[in-house]
N, C-alpha and C positions, 0 to 999 in steps of 0.2 A: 722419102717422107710422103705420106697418103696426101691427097687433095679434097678439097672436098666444092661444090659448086652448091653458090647461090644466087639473086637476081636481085641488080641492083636499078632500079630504075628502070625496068622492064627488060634487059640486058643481063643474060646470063654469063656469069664471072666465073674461071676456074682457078683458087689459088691453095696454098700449100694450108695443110693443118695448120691451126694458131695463129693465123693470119689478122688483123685489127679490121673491122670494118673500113676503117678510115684507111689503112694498104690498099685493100680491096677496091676502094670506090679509086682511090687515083692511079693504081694501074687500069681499071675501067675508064681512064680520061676524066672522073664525075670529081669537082671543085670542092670541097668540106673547108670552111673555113676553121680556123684554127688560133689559141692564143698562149695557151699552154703548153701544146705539144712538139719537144723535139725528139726528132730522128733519133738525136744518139742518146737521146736518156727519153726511151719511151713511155706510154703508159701513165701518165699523172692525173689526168680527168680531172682538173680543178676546175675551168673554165667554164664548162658546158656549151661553147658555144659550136662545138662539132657534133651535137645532138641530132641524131637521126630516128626515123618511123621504122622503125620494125615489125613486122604483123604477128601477133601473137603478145606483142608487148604491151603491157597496160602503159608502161612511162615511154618518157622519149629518151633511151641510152644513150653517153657520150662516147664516139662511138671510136676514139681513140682507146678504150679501155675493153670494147667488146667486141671477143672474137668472131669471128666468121663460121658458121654453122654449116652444115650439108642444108639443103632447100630452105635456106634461110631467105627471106622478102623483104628487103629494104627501100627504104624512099627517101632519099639525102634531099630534097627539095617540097615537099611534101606543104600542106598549108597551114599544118600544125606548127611541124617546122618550123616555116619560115615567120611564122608569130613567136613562137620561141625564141628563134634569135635574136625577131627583132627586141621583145622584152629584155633580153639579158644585156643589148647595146644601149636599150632606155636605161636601166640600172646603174650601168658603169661610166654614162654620161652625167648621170648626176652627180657624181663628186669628182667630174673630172673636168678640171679649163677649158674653155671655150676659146682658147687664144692659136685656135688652126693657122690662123693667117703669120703670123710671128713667130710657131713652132718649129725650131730646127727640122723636126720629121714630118714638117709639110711634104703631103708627096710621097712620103716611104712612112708611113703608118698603118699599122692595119686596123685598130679603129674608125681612123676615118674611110678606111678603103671599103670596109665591112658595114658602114654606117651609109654609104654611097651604095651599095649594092642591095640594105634593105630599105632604102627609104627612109632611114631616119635622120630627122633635123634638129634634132636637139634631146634633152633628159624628158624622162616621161613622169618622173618622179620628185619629188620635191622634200628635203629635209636637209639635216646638218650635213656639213663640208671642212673635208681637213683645210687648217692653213699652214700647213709646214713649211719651216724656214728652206729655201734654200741651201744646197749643200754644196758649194764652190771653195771647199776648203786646200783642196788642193791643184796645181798646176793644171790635170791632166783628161778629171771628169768632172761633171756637172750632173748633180742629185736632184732631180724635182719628184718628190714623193708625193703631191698633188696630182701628177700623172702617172705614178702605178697604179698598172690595173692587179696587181698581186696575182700573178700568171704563174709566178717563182720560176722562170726559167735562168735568170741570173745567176740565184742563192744555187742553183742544181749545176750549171758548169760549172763555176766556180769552186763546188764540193768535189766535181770528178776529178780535179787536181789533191794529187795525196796532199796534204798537211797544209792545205788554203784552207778554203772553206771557212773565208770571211765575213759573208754576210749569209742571211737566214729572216725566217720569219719572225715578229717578235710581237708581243704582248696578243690580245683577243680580241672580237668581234670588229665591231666598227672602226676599233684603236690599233688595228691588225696592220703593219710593214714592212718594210724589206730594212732591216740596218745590221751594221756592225756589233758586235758583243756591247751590251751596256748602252746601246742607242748611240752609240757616239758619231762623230762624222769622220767621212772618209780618210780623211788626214791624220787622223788621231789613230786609226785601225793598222793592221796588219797590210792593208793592202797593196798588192805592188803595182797596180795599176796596168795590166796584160792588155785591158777589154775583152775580154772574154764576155762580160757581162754584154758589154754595148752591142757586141754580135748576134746579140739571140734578142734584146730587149725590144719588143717591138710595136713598144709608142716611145713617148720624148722623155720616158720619164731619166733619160741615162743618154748625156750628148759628151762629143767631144768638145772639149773645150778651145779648142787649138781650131779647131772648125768652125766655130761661130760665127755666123755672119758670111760667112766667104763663098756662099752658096746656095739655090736649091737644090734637091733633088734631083728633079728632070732638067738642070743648066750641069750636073757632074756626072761624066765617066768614069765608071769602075775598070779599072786594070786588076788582074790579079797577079800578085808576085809572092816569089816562096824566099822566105829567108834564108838567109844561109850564115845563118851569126851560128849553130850548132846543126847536131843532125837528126832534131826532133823536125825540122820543116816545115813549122810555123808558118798559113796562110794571111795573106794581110793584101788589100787592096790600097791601089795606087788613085786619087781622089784628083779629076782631070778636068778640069776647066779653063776655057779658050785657050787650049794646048797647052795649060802648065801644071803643072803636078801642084798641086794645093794644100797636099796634107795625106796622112796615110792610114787608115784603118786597120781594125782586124777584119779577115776575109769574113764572107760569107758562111751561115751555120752548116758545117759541112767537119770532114776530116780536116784535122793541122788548123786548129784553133791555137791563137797564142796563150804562149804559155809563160813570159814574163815582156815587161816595158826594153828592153834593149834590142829587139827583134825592129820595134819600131820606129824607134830613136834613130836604131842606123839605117834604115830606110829612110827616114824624114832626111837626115845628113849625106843620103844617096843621092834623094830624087828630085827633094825639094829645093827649088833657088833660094830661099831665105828661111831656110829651117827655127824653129825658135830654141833659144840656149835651154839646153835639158837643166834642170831640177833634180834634186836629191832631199830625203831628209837627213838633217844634220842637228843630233842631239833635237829631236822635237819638232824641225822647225825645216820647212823649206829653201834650201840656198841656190842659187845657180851653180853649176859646176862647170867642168871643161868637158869636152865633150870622150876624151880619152876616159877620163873619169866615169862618166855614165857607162858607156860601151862597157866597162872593164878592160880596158886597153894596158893600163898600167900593171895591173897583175899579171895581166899577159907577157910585157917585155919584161918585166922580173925574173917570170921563170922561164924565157927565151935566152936571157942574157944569162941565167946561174945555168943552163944546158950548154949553152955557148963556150964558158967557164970551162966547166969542167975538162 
């Protein structure tokens, strides 16, 4: 495949035809912040907040969408730039809570990580503000639509699963958010609760529920461990605080994102000393089960014992 060389930041870059500016600058070591863009579903530019200088360019391109040229001249920090970003963090501060201190994703936010590196202390703008209910309808997630920043990285893994593809963008402009078919809440949807979402979501607006409270950020270690309930290989981290496993996530956005709730169940029923009783819906409605039950344990000795049979 031809290569082709440009300069990023006064540093000449050589990388493969097709390459994203944004590949480009972080095999060059150069930081592009990011809110939209994953790895494995690239390409989306909704965000703008990986907007760089390009010379020759009237606008500022997001630069997750724009290729790499031969003697192309970029400037990822630039003082355009860095007003740009800071505008677009004023923006999205304005309809979004100010409750850093009390947010689950204190400390693992990129909002606030993003708002700490341009100097911004608050909305720079002023006008209406969603008041969306709460979405704690079920066991497993916790909804605050107050806090999307409508990145759509959720609605996008969750599609790369054939026949999911439970939530999506819904209605326009200002009224614009992340729900299930018919607006409805999580418990009422299809959804089977993997996290897949929660892995890529990255403000508060998508917590675990089982998590709550029992932590910061910088007070838990991440372990990562691979399932082994099938042989798709489903990544999920072990959640470690003052040496005790606390709870279990989906891993990091990377390969072996989970792919259903029993990967983590029986990890929780692994690792954790006081696992809490899994949930099921039953005819509408959430009940406790046994834990054979959630695993699928039961169909399993079924058809051990009718092999066994024969």
């Amino acid at each position: 495949m031809a290569n082709v060389t440009l300069t990023i930041n006064g540093i000449k870059v050589i990388v493969s035809k097709g390459t994203t500016v944004l590949d480009a600058a972080a095999r060059a070591g150069f930081f592009i912040p990011t809110f939209c863009h994953d790895p494995e579903i690239p390409r989306f530019g909704a965000c703008r907040i990986c907007v760089v200088e390009i010379a020759g360019m009237r606008n500022l391109p997001a630069s997750c969408v724009t290729e790499a040229t031969e003697g192309m001249v970029v400037n990822t920090e630039s003082p355009a730039v860095a007003e740009a970003r800071k505008t677009i963090l004023e923006m999205l501060l304005a309809n979004h809570p100010q409750d850093c201190l009390t947010c689950e994703k204190n400390g693992d936010c990129r909002l606030q990580d993003y708002s700490f590196r341009y100097g911004v202390k608050g909305p720079g703008f002023e006008g209406k503000r969603h008041e969306y209910p709460l979405d704690d309808s079920n066991p497993y997630i916790v909804r605050d639509m107050n806090k999307c920043i409508l990145c759509g990285r959720c609605a996008r893994t969750c599609a790369q699963v054939e026949g999911r593809a439970v939530i999506d963008f819904t209605y326009r402009g200002f009224d614009t958010k992340i729900a299930p078919p018919m607006d409805t809440t999580l418990a009422e949807s299809d959804c089977v609760y993997c996290g897949r979402c929660l892995a890529v979501c990255p403000v508060g607006a998508l917590t675990y529920k089982r998590m709550a409270g029992k932590g910061r950020a910088w007070e838990i270690e991440k372990k990562p461990v691979t399932c082994t309930f099938c042989d798709s290989g489903c990544l999920f981290d072990l959640n470690i605080k003052d040496g005790k496993v606390i709870g279990v996530t989906a891993g990091s956005p990377g390969q072996g994102r989970p792919l259903c709730l029993k990967g983590r169940l029986g990890l929780e029923l692994l690792y954790c000393d006081d696992p809490a009783d899994p949930q099921m819906k039953r005819d509408g409605e959430f009940v406790k089960v046994s834990w054979s039950d959630a695993l699928g344990l039961d169909g399993v000795l079924d058809k051990i014992r009718k092999i066994e049979g024969k």
